[in-house]
C-alpha positions in Angstrom: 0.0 0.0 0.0 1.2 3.6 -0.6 0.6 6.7 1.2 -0.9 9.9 0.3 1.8 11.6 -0.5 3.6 9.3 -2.5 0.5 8.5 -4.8 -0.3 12.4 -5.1 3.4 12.4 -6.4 2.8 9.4 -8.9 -0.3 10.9 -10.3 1.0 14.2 -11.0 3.8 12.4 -12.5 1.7 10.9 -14.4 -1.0 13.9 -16.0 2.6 15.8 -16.9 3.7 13.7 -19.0 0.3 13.3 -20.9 0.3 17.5 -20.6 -3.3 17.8 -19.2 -3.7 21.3 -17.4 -2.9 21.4 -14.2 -2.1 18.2 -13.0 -1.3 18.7 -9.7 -4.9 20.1 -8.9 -6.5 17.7 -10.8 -4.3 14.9 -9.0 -5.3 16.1 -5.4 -9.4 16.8 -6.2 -9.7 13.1 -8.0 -7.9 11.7 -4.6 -10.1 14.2 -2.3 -13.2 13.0 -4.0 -11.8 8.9 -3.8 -11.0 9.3 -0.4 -14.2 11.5 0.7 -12.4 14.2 2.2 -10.9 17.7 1.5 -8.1 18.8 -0.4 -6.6 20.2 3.3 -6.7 16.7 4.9 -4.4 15.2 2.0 -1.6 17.8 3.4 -2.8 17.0 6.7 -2.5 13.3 6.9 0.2 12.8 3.9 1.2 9.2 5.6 -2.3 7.9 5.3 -2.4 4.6 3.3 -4.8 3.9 0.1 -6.7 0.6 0.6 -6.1 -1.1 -2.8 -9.5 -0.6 -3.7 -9.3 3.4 -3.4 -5.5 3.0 -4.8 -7.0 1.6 -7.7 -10.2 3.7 -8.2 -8.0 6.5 -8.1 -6.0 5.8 -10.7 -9.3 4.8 -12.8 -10.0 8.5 -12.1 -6.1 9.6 -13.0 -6.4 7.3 -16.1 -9.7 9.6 -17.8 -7.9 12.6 -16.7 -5.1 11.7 -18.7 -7.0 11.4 -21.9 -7.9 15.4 -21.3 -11.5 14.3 -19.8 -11.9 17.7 -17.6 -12.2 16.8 -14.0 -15.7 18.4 -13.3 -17.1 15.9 -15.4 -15.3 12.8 -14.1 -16.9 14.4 -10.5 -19.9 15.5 -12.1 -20.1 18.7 -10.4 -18.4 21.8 -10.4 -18.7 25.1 -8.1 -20.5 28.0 -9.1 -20.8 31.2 -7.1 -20.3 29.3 -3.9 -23.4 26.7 -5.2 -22.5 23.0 -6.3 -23.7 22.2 -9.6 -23.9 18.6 -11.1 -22.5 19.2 -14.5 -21.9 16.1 -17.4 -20.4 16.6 -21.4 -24.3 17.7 -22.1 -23.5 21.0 -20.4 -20.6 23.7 -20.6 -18.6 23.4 -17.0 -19.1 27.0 -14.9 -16.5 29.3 -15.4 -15.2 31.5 -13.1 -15.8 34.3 -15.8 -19.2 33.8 -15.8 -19.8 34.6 -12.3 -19.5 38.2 -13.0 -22.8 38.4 -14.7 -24.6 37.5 -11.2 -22.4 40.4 -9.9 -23.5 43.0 -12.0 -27.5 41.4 -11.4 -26.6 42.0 -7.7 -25.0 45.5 -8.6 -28.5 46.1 -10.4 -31.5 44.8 -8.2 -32.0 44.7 -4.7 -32.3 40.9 -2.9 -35.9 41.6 -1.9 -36.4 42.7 -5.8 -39.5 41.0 -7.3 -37.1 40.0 -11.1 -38.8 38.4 -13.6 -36.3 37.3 -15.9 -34.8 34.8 -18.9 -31.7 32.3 -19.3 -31.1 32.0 -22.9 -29.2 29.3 -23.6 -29.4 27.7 -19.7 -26.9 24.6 -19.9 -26.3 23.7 -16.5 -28.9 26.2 -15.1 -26.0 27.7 -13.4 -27.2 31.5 -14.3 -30.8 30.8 -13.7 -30.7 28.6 -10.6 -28.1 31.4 -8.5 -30.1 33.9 -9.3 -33.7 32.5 -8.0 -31.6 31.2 -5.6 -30.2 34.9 -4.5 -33.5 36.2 -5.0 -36.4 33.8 -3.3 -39.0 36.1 -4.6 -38.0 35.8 -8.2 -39.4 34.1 -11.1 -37.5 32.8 -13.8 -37.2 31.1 -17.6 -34.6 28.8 -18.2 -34.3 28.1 -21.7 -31.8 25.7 -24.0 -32.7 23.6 -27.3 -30.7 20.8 -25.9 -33.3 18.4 -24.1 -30.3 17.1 -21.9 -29.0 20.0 -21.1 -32.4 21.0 -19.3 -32.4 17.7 -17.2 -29.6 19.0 -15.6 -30.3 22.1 -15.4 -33.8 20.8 -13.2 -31.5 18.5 -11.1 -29.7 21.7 -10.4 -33.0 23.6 -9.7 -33.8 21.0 -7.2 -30.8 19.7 -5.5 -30.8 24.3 -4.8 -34.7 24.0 -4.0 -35.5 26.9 -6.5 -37.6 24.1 -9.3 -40.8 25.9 -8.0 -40.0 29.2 -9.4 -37.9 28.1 -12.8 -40.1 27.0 -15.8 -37.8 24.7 -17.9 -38.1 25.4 -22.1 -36.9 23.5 -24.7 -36.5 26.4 -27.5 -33.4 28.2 -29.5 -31.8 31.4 -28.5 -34.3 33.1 -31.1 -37.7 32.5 -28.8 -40.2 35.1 -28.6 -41.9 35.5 -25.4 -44.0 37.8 -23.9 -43.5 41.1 -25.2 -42.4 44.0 -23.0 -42.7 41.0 -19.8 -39.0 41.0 -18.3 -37.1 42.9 -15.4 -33.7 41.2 -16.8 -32.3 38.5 -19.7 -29.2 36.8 -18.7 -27.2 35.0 -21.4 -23.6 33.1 -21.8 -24.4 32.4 -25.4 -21.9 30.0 -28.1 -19.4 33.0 -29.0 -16.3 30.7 -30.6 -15.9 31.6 -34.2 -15.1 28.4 -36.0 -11.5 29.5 -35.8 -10.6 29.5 -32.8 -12.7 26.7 -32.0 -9.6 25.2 -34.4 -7.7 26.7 -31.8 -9.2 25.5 -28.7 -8.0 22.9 -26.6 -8.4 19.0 -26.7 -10.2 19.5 -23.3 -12.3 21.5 -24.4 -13.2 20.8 -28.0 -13.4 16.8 -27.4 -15.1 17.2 -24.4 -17.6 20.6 -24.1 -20.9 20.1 -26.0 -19.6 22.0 -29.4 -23.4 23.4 -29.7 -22.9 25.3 -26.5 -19.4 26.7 -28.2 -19.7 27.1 -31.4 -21.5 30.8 -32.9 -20.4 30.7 -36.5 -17.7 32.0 -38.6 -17.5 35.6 -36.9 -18.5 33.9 -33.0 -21.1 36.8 -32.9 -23.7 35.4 -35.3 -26.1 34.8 -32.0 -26.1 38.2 -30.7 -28.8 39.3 -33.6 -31.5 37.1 -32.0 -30.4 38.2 -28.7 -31.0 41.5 -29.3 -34.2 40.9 -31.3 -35.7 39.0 -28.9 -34.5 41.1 -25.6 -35.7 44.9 -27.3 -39.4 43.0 -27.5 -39.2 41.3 -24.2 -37.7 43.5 -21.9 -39.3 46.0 -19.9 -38.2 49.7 -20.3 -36.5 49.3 -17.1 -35.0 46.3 -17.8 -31.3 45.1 -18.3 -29.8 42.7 -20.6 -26.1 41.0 -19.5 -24.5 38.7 -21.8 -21.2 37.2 -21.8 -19.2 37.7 -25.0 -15.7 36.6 -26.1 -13.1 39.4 -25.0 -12.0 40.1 -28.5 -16.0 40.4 -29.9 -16.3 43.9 -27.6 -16.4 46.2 -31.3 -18.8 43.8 -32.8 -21.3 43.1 -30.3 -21.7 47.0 -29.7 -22.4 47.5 -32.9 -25.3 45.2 -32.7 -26.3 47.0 -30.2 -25.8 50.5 -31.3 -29.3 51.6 -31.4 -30.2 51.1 -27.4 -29.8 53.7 -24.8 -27.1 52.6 -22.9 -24.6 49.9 -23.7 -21.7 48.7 -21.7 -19.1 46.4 -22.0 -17.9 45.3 -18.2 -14.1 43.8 -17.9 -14.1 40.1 -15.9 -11.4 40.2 -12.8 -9.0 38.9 -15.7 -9.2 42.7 -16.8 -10.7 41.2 -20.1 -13.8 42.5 -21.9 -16.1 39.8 -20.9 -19.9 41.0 -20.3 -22.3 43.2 -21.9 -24.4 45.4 -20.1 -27.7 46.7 -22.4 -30.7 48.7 -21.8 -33.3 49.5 -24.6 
């Protein structure tokens, strides 16, 4: 039997030579999650033996990992503005990035706000289920064409006990709804041009739903419908916030060059990452 330490030390080893990203963290959260503990008592109790059944699961674990298989999906889950989210390859992981559209929506309404809003494009529910979460006296539309992406997206609802004020729709991007109905529209829209989706990495390419990636040629083909569908359904006090790639800034404003106010917010990378739009 080997200890902690030394199989922490295999592993990383190991995901090196294969070049996965970050093999070090991925070594020490597939070992957390084998051995049911946290990725402080690995450093605490670094002499601790594996059983050969949890030396061997482990290295099941190490083995996917190796192939580029992102670790929130060999976990299924992946943390989201302090919320856990069961995530699978129907459904873009949560990026960090992304959590700085639910700061501007808490920047913009007040927690005892009444928001009536819209997901486009809802994948893991991530953007949906935080905000009713944040907001118990919301109501909110969580919409995707992908079938299995909304099945997660309700386990999400659920497992955070906001399913009784999310109604789940299986519908594109390009959905009309109730004109003139909605306090906010949140999106995190496909916004790779087919360039650098050429360009992205084997982690991401092989294993992200390409339908949740992929725009078009320019990577901005879906902001069109966006702002179609978001000048009829907003309110006049309303607020659209939609993530964008942080080269697409020029393009996307000029879609939307005839509202009132547009913004483009930077992420805490200092890149151009959200747009902030009122008709």
């Amino acid at each position: 039997m080997r200890s902690i330490s030394e199989v922490l030390a295999q592993a990383q080893s190991y995901l090196s030579i294969k070049d996965v990203d970050s093999p070090r963290l991925s070594a020490q959260l597939l070992l957390a999650h084998v051995l049911g503990c946290s990725r402080t008592d690995l450093y605490t109790r670094p002499d601790r033996l594996l059983t050969p059944d949890e030396y061997r699961l482990f290295f099941k674990l190490i083995d996917r990992r190796a192939q580029g298989e992102p670790v929130a999906y060999i976990l299924g889950q992946k943390e989201f503005y302090s919320l856990n989210f069961k995530v699978n390859s129907h459904v873009l992981i949560p990026r960090p990035e992304t959590e700085t559209i639910i700061d501007l929506v808490c920047d913009f309404f007040p927690k005892e706000k009444k928001i009536i809003f819209a997901d486009l494009g809802t994948g893991s529910g991530c953007l949906a289920v935080t905000i009713a979460y944040l907001y118990p006296l919301s109501f909110g539309l969580a919409i995707d064409i992908s079938t299995q992406a909304l099945k997660i997206a309700m386990l999400n609802a659920s497992q955070h006990k906001v399913q009784n004020r999310l109604a789940f729709i299986c519908a594109d991007l390009g959905t009309t709804l109730k004109p003139c109905s909605l306090d906010l529209i949140v999106t995190n829209p496909p916004y790779i041009s087919e360039q650098e989706f050429s360009n992205l990495s084997h982690e991401v390419a092989k294993f992200e739903p390409q339908q949740a990636l992929l725009s078009g040629p320019a990577g901005v083909e879906f902001y069109a419908d966006i702002e179609r569908q978001s000048r009829e359904c907003l309110k006049s006090t309303g607020f659209l916030i939609a993530e964008m790639g942080y080269r697409q800034s020029k393009e996307v404003r000029k879609i939307f060059s005839s509202w009132s106010d547009v913004r483009i917010v930077k992420d805490l990378a200092g890149h151009d990452r959200v747009l902030v739009a009122r008709v």
